[in-house]
C-alpha positions in Angstrom: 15.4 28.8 6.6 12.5 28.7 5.1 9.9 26.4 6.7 8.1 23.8 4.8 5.9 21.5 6.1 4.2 18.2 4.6 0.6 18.1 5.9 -1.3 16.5 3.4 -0.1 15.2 -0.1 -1.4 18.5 -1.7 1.1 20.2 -0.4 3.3 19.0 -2.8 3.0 19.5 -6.9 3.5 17.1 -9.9 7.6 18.3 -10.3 7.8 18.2 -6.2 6.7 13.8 -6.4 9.3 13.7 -9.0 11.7 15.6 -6.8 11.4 13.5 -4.2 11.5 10.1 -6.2 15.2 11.5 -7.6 16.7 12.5 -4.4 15.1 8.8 -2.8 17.1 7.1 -5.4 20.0 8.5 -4.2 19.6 8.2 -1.0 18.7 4.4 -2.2 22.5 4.6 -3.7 24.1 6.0 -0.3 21.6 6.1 2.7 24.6 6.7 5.4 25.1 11.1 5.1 26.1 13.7 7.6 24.1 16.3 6.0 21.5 16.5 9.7 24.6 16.7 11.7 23.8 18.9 15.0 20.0 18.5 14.2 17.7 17.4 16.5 14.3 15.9 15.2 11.1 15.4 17.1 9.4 12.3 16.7 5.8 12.9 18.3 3.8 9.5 18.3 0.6 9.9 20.1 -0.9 6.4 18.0 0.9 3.7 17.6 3.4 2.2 14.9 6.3 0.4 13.5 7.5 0.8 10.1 6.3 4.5 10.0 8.3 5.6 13.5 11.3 3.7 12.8 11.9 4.5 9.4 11.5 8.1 9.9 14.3 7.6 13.3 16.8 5.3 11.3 16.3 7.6 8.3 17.5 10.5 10.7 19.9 8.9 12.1 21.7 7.6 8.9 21.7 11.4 7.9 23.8 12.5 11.2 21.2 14.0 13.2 19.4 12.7 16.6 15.6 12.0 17.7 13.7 12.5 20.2 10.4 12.6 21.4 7.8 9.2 22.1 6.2 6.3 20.8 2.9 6.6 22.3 0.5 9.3 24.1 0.8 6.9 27.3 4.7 7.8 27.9 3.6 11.5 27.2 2.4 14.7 29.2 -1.1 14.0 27.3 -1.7 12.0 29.7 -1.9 14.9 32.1 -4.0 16.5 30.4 -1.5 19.1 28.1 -2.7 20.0 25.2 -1.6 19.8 21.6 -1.1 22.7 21.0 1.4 23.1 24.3 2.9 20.1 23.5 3.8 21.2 20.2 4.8 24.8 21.1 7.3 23.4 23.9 8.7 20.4 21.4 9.3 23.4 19.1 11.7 24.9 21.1 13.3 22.2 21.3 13.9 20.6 17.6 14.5 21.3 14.0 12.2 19.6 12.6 8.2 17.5 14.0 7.4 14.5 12.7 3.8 13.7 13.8 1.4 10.6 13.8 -1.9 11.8 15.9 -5.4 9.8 15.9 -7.3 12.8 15.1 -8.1 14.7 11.3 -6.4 17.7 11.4 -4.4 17.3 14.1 -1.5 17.8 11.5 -2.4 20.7 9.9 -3.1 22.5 13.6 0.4 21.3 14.8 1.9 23.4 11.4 0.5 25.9 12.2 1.6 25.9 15.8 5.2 25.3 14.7 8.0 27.7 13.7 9.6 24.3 12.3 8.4 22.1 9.4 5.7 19.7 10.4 5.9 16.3 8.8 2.3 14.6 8.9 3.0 10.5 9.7 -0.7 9.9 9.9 -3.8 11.8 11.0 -6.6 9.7 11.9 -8.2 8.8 8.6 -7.3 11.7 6.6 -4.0 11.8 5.3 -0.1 9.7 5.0 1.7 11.6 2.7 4.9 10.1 3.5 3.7 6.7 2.7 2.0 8.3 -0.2 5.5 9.5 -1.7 7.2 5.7 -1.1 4.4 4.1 -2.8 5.2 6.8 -5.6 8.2 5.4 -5.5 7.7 1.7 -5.3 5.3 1.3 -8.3 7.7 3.5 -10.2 10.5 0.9 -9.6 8.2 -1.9 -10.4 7.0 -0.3 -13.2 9.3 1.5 -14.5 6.8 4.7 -15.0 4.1 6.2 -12.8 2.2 6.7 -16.1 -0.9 5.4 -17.6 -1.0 2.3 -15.0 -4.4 0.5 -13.9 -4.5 0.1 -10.1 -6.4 -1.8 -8.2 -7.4 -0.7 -4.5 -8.9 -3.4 -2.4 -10.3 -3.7 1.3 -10.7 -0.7 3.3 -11.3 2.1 1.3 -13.6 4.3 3.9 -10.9 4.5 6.6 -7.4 4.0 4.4 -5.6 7.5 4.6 -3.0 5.5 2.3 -5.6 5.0 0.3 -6.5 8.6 -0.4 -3.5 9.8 -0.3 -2.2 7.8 -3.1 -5.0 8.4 -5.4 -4.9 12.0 -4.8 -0.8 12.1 -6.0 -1.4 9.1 -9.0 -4.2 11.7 -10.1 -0.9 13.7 -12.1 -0.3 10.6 -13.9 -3.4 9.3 -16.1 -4.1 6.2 -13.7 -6.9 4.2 -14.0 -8.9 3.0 -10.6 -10.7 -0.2 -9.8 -12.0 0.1 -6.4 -13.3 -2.9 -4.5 -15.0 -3.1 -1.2 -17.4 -4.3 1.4 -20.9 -1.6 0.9 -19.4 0.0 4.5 -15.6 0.7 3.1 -16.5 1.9 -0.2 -14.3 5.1 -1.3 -15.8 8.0 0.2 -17.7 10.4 -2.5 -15.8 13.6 -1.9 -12.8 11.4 -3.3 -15.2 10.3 -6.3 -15.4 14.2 -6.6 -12.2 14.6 -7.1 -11.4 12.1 -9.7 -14.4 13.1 -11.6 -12.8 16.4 -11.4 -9.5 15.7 -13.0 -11.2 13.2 -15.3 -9.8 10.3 -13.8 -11.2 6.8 -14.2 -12.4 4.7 -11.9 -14.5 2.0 -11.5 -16.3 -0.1 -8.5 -16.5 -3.6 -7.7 -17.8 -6.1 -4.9 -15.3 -8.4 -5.9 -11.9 -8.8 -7.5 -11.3 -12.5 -8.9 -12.4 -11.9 -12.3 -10.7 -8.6 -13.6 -7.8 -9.0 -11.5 -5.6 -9.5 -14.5 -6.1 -6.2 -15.5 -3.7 -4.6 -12.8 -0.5 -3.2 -13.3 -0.4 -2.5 -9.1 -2.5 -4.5 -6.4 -2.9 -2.5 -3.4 -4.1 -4.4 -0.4 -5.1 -2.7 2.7 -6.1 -3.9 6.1 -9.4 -3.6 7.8 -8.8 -1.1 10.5 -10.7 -2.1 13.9 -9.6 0.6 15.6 -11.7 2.9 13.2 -14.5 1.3 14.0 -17.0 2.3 16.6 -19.2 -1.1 16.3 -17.2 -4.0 16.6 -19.9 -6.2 15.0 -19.5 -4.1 11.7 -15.4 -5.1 12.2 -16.4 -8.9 12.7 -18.7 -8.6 9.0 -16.0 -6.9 7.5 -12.2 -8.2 8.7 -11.8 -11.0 6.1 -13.9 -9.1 2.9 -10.8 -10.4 0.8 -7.8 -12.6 1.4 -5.2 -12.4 -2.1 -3.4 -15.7 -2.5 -1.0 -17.2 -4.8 -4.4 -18.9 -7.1 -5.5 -15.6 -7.6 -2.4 -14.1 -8.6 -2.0 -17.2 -11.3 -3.9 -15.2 -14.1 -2.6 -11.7 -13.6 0.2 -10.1 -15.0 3.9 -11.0 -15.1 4.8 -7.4 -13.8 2.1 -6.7 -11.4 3.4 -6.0 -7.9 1.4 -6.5 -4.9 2.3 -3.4 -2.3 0.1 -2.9 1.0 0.9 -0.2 3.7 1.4 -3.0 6.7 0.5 -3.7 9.1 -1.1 -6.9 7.0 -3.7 -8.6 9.2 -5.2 -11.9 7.3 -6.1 -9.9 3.9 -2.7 -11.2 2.2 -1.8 -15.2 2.6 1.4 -15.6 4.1 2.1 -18.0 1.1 2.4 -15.0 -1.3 5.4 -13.8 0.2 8.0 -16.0 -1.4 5.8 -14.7 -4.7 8.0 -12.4 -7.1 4.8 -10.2 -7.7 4.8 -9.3 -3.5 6.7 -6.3 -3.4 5.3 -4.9 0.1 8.4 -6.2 2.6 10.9 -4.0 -0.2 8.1 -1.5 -0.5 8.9 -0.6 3.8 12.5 -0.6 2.8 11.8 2.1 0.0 10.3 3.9 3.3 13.3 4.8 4.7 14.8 6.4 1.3 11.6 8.4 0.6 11.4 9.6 4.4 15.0 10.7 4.0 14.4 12.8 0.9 11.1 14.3 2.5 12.8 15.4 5.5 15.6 16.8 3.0 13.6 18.6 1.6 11.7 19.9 4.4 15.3 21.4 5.6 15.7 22.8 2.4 18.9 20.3 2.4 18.7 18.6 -1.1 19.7 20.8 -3.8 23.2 19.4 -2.7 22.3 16.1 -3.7 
């Protein structure tokens, strides 16, 4: 078998998004498959999470295979001092496949190369989410109908939101258009900036959002991450930069959807859930489709889809 990890969203090409959209829609059609049966998946969570961890378990499980592995670096051998790269190399032996959420950049790429078995990156630090990346592929395509041509809006933390550039890093083979808006301290770092330039992508920044809001086609909230922050007075400025609620959404479009990677913290009004523009509660539910068609793929599994 040939071994193919998903580190960063690079990994994949233009046709390998697209790939991954089809075989999620079919998994969407008939999640409940025996084609992991007798494989054994380790799921390695040395930061905490929810929807991630238990999509990528209950999207294993619905394809006949088994987990194992922990939910946080406490209820590990870390805590003993081992290594990374010894936990990985014994986990190894053990599984078909690693699925990884670590707090550190890189951490991902080091366990891959560790690893005789694909490696799929859940999170590193600040860096990268691919698989969160490829549902939200997914989720503005259903909304939209296309992934072409669209004008999205990112809004909160831009600086520490590894869904954040991780999505506009894939959406980069599609013609988007950006509108960035943050607080000065969680503006979109500049080697992203590089990038876009580079492909000749638009984008444009903002403090605020009220006023050209009704030029989105996708709303992508994220949360202010305190636990990136080293200065917890710089959190306390920053936490509630910009709360969307149902007023604000009046004057945009019909079809815009409002996705956001959850956790949501106060940066979304609860009120705006019974809107028909939030899609971000169906967005995690598209999670578990997408995750099943990554790890498909990573097993070389789904030309028999």
């Amino acid at each position: 078998m040939q071994k193919r990890s998903l580190v960063s969203i690079s990994d994949y090409n233009k046709e390998e998004y697209l790939e991954i959209l089809r075989v999620a829609a079919e998994f969407e059609r008939n999640p409940d498959r025996d084609i992991l049966a007798g494989k054994v998946a380790g799921v390695l969570f040395f930061e905490p999470s929810t929807r991630t961890r238990l999509s990528f378990e209950t999207a294993v499980q619905r394809l006949g295979g088994s987990t194992i592995g922990f939910a946080d670096a406490s209820s590990s051998s870390v805590t003993k001092g081992e290594t990374l790269k010894d936990t990985i190399k014994i986990v190894n032996s053990y599984v078909d496949l690693i699925i990884m959420r670590h707090p550190l950049e890189g951490s991902a790429r080091y366990a891959s190369e560790m690893a005789s078995v694909p490696v799929i990156n859940a999170g590193d630090g600040a860096n990268q989410h691919p698989s969160q990346t490829l549902l939200d592929l997914y989720s503005i395509q259903k909304t939209q109908g296309t992934l072409e041509n669209l004008k999205i809006f990112m809004i909160g933390d831009l600086k520490y939101g590894r869904t954040v550039h991780s999505l506009l890093m894939a959406m980069s083979y599609f013609n988007p258009t950006f509108y960035f808006i943050s607080p000065d301290a969680l503006q979109i770092p500049v080697e992203y900036k590089i990038f876009l330039h580079s492909r000749g992508i638009r984008f444009y920044e903002y403090p605020e959002f009220i006023d050209i809001i009704r030029e989105a086609d996708i709303i992508y909230m994220t949360r202010v991450q305190k636990e990136r922050f080293s200065d917890s007075v710089e959190y306390e400025k920053n936490k509630n930069a910009y709360v969307l609620t149902n007023a604000i959404l009046e004057n945009t479009k019909s079809s815009v959807r409002v996705l956001h990677p959850l956790p949501r913290v106060n940066e979304i009004d609860v009120d705006v859930d019974n809107n028909p523009k939030a899609y971000y509660f169906t967005q995690a539910l598209n999670g578990m489709y997408v995750r099943q068609a990554i790890i498909a793929k990573a097993l070389n599994l789904t030309d028999a889809l």
